[in-house]
C-alpha positions in Angstrom: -18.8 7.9 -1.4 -17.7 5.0 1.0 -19.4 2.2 -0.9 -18.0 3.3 -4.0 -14.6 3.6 -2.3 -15.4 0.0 -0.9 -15.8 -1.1 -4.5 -12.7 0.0 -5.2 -10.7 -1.6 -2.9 -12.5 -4.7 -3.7 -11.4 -4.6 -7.2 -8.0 -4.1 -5.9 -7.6 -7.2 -3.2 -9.1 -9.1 -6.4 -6.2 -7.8 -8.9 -3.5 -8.3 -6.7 -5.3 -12.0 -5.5 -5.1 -12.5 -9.5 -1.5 -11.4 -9.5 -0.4 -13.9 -7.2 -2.4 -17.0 -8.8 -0.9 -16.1 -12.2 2.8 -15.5 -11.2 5.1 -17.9 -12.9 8.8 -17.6 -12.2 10.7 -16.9 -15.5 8.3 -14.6 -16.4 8.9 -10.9 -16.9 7.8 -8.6 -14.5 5.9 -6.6 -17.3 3.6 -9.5 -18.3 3.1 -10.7 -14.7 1.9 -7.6 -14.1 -0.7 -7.7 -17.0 -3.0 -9.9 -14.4 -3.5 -6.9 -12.7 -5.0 -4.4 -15.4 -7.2 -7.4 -16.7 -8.4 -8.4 -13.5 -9.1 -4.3 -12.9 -10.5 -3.5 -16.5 -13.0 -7.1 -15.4 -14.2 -5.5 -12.2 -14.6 -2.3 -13.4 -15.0 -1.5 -17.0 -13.4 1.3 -17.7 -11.1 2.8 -14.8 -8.2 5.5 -14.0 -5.1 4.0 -12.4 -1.5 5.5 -11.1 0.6 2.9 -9.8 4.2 2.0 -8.8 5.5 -1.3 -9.6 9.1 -2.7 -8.1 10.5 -5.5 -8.7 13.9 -6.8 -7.2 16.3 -4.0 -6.2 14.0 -1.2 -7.7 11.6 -1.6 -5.0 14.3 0.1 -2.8 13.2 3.3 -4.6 10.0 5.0 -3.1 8.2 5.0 -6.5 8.5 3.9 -10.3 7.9 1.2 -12.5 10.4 -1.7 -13.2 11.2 -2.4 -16.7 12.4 -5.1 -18.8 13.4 -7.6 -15.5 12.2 -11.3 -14.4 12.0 -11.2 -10.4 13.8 -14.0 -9.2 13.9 -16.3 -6.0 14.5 -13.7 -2.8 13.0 -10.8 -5.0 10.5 -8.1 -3.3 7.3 -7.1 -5.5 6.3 -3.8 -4.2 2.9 -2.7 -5.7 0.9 0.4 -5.1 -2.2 0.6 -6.6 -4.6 4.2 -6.9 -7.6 3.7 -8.3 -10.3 5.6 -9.9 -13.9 5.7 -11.2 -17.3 7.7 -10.8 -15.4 10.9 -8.7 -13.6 9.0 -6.0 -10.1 6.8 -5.7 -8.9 4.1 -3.7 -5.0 4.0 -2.6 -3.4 1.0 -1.3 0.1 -1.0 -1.2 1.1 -4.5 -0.6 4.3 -6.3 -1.2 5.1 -9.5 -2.1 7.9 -12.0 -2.2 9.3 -14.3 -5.3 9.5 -18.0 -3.8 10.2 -16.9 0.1 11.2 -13.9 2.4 14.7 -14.0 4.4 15.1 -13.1 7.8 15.5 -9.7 7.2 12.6 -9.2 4.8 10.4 -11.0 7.8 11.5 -8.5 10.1 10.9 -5.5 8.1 7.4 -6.7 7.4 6.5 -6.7 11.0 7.8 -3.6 11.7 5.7 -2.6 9.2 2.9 -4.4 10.6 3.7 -2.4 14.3 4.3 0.8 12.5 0.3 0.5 11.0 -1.0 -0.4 14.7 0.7 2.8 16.4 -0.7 4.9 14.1 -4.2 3.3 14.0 -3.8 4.7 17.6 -4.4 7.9 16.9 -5.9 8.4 13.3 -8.9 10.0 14.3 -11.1 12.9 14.1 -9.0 16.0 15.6 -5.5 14.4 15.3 -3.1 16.3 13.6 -1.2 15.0 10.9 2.4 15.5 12.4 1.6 13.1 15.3 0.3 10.4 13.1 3.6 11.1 11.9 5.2 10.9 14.5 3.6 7.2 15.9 4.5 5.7 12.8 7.9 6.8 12.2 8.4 6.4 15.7 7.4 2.8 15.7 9.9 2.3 12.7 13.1 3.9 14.5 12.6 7.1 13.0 13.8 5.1 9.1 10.6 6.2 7.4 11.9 8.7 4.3 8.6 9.5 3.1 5.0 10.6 4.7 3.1 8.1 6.9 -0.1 8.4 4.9 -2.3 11.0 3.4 -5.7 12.0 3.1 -7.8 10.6 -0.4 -11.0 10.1 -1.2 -11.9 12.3 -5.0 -8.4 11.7 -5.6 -5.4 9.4 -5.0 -3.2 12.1 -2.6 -4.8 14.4 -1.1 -3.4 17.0 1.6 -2.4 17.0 4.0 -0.1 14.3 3.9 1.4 12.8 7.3 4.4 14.3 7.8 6.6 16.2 10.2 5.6 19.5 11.0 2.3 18.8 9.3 -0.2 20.5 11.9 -3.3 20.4 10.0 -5.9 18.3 11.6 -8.1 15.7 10.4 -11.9 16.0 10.2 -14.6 13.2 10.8 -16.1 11.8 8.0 -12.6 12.2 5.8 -10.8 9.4 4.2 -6.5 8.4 4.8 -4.2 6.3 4.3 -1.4 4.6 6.6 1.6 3.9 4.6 4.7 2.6 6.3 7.9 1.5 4.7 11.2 0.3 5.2 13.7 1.2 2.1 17.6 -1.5 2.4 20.0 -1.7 -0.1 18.6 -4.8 -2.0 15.3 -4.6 -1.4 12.1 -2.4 -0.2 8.7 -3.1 1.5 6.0 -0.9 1.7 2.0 -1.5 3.3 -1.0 0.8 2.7 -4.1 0.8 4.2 -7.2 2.9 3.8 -9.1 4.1 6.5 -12.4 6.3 7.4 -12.3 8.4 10.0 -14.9 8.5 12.4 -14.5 9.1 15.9 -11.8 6.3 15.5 -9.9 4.6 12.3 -12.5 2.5 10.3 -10.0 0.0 8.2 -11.4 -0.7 5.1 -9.0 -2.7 3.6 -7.4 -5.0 5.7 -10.3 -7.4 6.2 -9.7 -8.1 2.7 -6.0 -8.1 2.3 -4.9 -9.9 6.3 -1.9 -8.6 6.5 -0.3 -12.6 7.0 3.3 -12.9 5.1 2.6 -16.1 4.1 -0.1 -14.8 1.8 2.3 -12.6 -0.2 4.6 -15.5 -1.1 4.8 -15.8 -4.8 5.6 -19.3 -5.9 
């Protein structure tokens, strides 16, 4: 199952990679967004995908698809990508930036960043779910409105999710996700990794996406 999760996530860093080198500004968010189900269908062949796709002040909601909007300069570009094929799924995040990222935006992002390294901590076999929690919301200032993470592996969201009161604990050998976010008025970020758990957290998708703002300007 892990090498066809790794193919997965693969495919992924490619399509967003493709997103980035085709984004024009002026275009709409739609089309720009095309890149990504080419660059998936060219990997892949044929494929299952659920997604959210914000653009601009939509990506202040958790989840949803942006219609019918061209990002401009200052914009965020949240996109979170599950994808299937052969039995097993892949479920990541990443957020870009239209043309540059304010002060704000830059702080949020390494929050984020912090937020994924505190609960790297302690995703492991025989944690419980409510403490990875509790690392990452704590790292965040207790602002995170929606579950850290989530097991996934045959599909996209799988339980138990990582939330408060959550005391199921995680077995070795399982697959999760990290994903911290930070919600303002104008705009959102949100980072997902996936992981494997052993007797510690095997990242298996950062070494293909760093996690380096620069990389996730859009120009």
């Amino acid at each position: 199952m892990k090498d066809r999760i790794l193919r997965l996530l693969r495919a992924a860093a490619k399509a967003y990679k493709e997103f980035k080198s085709g984004f024009r500004l002026g275009a709409d968010g739609k089309e720009a967004f095309s890149a990504v189900l080419r660059s998936l269908e060219n990997s892949l062949g044929q494929y299952c995908l659920q997604y959210d796709y914000l653009c601009g002040a939509d990506s202040a909601k958790t989840d949803g698809i942006t219609q019918n909007y061209v990002p401009a300069p200052g914009d965020a570009v949240l996109m979170d990508l599950s994808v299937g094929k052969d039995g097993v799924w892949c479920d990541v995040c990443r957020t870009f930036f239209v043309g540059y990222a304010d002060r704000k935006q830059r702080a949020d992002f390494a929050a984020l960043k912090g937020a994924l390294r505190a609960g790297e901590k302690i995703l492991c076999a025989g944690a419980r779910a409510e403490d990875v929690f509790g690392a990452v919301n704590g790292a965040l200032g207790g602002e995170l409105v929606h579950h850290a993470g989530h097991l996934f592996g045959t599909g996209p969201l799988m339980p138990p999710r990582f939330m408060r009161g959550e005391r199921a604990v995680l077995e070795e050998g399982s697959f999760a996700t990290l994903e911290p976010g930070l919600y303002r008025k104008n705009f959102g970020i949100r980072i997902e990794n996936d992981y494997f758990i052993g007797g510690n957290a095997e990242n298996l998708f950062e070494g293909l996406m760093p996690l380096e703002l620069e990389d996730y300007i859009l120009q």
